[in-house]
Backbone bond lengths (Angstrom), bond angles and torsions (degrees), N, CA, C in turn:
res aa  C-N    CA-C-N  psi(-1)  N-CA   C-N-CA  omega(-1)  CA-C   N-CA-C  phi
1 X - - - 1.456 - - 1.522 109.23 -
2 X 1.260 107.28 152.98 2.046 101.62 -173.30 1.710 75.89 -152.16
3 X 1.634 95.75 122.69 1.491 115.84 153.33 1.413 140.69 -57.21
4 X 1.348 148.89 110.05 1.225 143.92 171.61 1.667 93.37 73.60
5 X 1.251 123.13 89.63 1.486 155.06 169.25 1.394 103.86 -81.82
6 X 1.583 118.60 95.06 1.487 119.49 -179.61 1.790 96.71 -77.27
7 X 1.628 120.21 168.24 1.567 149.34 149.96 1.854 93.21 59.65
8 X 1.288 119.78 23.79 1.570 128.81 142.29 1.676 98.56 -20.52
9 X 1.310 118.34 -75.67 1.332 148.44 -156.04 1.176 98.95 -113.87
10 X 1.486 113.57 96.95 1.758 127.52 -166.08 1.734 95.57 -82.87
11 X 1.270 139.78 -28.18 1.077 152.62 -165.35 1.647 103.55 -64.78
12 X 1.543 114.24 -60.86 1.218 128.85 -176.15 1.496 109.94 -118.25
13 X 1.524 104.14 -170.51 1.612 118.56 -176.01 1.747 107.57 -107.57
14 X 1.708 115.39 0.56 1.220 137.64 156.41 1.776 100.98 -25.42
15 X 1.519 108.85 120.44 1.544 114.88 150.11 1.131 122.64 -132.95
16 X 2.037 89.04 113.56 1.933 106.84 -155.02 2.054 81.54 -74.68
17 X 1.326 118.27 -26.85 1.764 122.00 168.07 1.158 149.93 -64.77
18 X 1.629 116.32 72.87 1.505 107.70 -163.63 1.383 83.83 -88.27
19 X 1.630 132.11 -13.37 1.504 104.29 173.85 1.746 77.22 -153.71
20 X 1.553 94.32 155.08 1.605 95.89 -155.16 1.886 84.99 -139.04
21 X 1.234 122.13 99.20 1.578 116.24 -172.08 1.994 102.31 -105.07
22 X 1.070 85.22 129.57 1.281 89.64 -177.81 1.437 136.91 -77.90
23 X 1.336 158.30 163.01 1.525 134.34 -161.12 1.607 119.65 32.21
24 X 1.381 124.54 37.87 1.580 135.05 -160.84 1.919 99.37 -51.60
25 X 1.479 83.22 -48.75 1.790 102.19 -146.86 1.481 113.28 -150.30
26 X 1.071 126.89 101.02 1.623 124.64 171.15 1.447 97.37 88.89
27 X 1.389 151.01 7.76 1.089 161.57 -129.71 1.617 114.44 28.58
28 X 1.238 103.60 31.55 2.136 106.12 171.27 1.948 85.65 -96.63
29 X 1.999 77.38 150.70 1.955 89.19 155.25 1.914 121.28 -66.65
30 X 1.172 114.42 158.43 1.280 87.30 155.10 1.963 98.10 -134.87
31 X 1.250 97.90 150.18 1.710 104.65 176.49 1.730 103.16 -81.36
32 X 1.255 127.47 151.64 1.112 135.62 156.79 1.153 126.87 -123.87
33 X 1.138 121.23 109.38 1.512 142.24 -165.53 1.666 109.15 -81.54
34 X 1.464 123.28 117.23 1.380 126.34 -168.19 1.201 99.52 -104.07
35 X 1.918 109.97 120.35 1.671 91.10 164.41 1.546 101.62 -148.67
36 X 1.680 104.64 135.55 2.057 98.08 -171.82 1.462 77.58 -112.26
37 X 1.677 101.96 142.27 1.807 128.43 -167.29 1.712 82.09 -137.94
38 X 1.863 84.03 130.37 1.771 89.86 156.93 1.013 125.53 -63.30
39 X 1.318 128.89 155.90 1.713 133.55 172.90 1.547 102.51 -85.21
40 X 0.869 129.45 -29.67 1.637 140.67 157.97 2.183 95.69 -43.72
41 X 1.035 124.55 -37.22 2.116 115.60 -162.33 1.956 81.54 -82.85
42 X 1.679 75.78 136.85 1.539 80.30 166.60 1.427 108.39 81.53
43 X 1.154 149.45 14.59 1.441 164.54 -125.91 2.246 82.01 -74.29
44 X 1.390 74.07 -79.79 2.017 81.86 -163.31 1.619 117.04 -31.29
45 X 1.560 86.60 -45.40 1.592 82.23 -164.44 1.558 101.24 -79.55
46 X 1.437 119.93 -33.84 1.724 101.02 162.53 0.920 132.74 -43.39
47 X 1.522 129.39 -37.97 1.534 133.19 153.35 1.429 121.20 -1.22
48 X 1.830 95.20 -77.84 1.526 129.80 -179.31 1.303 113.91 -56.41
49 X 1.263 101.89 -60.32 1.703 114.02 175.11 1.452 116.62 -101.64
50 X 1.320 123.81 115.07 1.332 120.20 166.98 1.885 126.99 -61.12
51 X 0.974 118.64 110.53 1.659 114.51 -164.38 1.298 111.82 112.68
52 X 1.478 141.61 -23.20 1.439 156.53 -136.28 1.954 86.19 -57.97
53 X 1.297 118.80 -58.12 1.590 122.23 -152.63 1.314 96.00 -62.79
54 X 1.332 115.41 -60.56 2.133 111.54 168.34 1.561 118.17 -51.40
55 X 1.337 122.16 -65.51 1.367 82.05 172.43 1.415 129.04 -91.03
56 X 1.432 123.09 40.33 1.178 127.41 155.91 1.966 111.63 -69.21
57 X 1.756 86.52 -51.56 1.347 104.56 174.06 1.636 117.53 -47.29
58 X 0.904 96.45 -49.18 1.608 112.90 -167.01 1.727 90.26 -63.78
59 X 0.837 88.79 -80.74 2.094 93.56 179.93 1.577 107.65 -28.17
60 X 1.835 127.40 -50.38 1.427 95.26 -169.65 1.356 92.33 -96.65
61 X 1.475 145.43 16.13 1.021 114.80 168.04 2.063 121.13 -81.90
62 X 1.620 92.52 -21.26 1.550 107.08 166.78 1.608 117.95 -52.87
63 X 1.789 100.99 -35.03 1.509 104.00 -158.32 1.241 80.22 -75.76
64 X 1.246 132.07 -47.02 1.635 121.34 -156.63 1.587 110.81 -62.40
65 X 1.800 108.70 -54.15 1.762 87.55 -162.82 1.788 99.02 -110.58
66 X 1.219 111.46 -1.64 1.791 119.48 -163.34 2.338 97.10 -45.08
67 X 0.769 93.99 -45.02 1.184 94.48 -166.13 1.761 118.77 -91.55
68 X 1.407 106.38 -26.01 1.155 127.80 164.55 1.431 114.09 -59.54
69 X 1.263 126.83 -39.93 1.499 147.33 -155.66 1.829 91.32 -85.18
70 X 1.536 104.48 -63.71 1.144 115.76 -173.07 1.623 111.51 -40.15
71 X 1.552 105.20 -58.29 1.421 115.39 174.99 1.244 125.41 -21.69
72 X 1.287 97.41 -53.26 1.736 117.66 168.56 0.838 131.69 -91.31
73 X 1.744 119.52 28.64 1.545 110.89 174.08 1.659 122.48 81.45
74 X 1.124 107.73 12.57 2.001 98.15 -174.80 1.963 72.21 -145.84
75 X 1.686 64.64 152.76 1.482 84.11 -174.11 1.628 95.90 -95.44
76 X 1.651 127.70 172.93 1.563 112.83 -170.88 1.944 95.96 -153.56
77 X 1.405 98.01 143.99 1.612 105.88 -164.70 1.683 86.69 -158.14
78 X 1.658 97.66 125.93 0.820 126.70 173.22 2.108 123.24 -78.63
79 X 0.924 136.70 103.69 1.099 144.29 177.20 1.728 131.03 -93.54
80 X 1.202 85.01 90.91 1.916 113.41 -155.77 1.829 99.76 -115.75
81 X 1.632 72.52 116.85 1.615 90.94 173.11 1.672 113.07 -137.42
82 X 2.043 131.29 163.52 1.039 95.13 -173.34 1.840 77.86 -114.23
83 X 1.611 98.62 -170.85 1.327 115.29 172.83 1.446 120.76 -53.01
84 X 1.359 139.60 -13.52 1.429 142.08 152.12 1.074 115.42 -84.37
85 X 1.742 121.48 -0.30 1.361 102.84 174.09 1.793 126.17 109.67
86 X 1.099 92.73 -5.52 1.800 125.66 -173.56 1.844 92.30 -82.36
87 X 1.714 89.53 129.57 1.715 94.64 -176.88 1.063 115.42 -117.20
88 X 1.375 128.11 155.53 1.414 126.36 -179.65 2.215 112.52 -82.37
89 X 0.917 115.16 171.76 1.363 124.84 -173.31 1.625 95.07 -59.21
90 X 1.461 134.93 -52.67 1.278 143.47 177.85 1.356 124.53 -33.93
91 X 1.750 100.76 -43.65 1.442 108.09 -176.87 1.394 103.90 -114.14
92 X 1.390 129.85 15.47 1.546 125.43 141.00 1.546 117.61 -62.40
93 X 1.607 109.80 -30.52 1.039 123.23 -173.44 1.830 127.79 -61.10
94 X 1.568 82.57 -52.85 1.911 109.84 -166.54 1.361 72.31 -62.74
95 X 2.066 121.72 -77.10 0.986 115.16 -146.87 1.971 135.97 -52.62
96 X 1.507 94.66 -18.26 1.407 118.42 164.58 1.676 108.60 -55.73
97 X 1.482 116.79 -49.83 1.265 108.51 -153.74 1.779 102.58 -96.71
98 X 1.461 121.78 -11.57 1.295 124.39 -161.67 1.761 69.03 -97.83
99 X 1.271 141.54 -47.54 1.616 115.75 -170.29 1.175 132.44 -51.44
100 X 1.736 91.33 -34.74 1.647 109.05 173.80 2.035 122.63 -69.40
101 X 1.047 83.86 -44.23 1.939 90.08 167.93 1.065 113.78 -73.32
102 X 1.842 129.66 -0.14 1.709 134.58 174.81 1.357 113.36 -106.37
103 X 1.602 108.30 -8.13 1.383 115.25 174.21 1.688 117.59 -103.64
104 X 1.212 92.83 -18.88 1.441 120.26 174.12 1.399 113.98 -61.04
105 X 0.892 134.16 -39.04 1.314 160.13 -131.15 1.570 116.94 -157.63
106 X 1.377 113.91 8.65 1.584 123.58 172.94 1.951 119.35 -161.20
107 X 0.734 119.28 -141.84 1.342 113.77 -179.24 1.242 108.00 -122.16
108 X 1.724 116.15 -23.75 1.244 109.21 -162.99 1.349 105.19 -76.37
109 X 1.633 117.61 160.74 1.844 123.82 176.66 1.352 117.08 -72.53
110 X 1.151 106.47 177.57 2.169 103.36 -173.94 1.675 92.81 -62.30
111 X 1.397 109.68 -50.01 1.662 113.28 -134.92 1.322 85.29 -75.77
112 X 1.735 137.23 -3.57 1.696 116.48 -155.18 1.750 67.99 -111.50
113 X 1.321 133.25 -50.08 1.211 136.68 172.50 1.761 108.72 -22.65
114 X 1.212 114.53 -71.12 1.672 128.57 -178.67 1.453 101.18 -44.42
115 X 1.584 108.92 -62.59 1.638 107.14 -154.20 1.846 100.87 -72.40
116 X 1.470 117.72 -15.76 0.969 107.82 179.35 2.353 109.52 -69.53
117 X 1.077 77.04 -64.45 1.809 84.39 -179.95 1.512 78.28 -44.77
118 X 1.153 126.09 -93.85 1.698 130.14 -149.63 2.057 104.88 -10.31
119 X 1.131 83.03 -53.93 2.142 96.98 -177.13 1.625 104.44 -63.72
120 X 1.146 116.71 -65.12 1.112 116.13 165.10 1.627 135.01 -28.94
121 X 1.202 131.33 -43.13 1.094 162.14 -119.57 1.408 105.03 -135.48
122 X 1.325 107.17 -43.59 1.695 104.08 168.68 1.184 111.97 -123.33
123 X 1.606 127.10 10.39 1.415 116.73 134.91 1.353 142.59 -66.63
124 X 1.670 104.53 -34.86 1.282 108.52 163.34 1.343 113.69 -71.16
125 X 1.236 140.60 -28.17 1.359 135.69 170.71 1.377 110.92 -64.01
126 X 1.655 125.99 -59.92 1.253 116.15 154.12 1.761 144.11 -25.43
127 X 1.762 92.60 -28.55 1.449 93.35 -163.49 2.160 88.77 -95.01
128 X 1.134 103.67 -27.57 1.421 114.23 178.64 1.914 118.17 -42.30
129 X 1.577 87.54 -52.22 2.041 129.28 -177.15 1.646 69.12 -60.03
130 X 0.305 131.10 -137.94 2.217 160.14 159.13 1.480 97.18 37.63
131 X 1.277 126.99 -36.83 1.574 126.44 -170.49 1.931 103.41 -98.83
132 X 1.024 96.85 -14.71 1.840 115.84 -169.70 1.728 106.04 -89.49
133 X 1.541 119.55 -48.85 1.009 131.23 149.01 1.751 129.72 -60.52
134 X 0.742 97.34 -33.73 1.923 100.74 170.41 1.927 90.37 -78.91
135 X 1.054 114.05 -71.63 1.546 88.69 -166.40 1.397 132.92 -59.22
136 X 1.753 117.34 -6.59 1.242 142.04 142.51 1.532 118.20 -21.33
137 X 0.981 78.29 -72.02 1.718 100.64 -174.42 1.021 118.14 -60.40
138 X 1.684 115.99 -53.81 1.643 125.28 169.81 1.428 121.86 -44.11
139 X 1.589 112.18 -33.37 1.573 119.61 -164.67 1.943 83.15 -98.40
């Protein structure tokens, strides 16, 4: 995996790659696009729909590079989570398949596999929220 993948998108300075893993799937790359959305955006229609702000997220982040990505050969999946920790369908996905190649390859089971990334995964995002807001404040 290689972080923040510059000229993806020869057109612009766009990086559809905050993590860019190589041989993902079928032997294509795929880019993974990181994005934490308040559960607060979109208030009403979360109401109605439970999740609405993630896969809102998830949807324009597809419109933006889904096809762009393709152009070039890497396949592209958006990875949408909100500030409590709430995940989009994308990263049920990765996290399904990176549990399975950790169980594969160790003793531990999928599900102790999952809940481990799961903690991981929205602590560092948590601890990110928390370091983003303190320097908020400072400036």
């Amino acid at each position: 995996a290689i972080k923040e993948v510059p000229n993806i998108l020869t057109e612009s300075n766009e990086k559809p790659a905050d993590i860019l893993i190589n041989d993902y799937q079928n032997g294509r790359n795929c880019c993974f696009d990181i994005t934490i959305v308040s559960p607060f955006a979109h208030v009403q229609e979360s109401a109605k729909t439970p999740g609405h702000h993630i896969l809102a997220a998830e949807k324009y982040k597809c419109t933006q590079y889904q096809t762009r990505c393709n152009d070039r050969n890497h396949d592209f999946s958006p990875f949408t989570m909100d500030t409590f920790g709430g995940m989009g369908n994308s990263c049920h996905g990765f996290i399904k398949r990176l549990a399975l190649a950790i169980s594969d390859k160790s003793i531990i089971p999928v599900w102790l596999a999952k809940s481990r990334i799961r903690q991981r995964i929205v602590s560092t995002a948590q601890k990110g929220l928390a370091l983003a807001l303190q320097c908020r404040s400072i400036n």
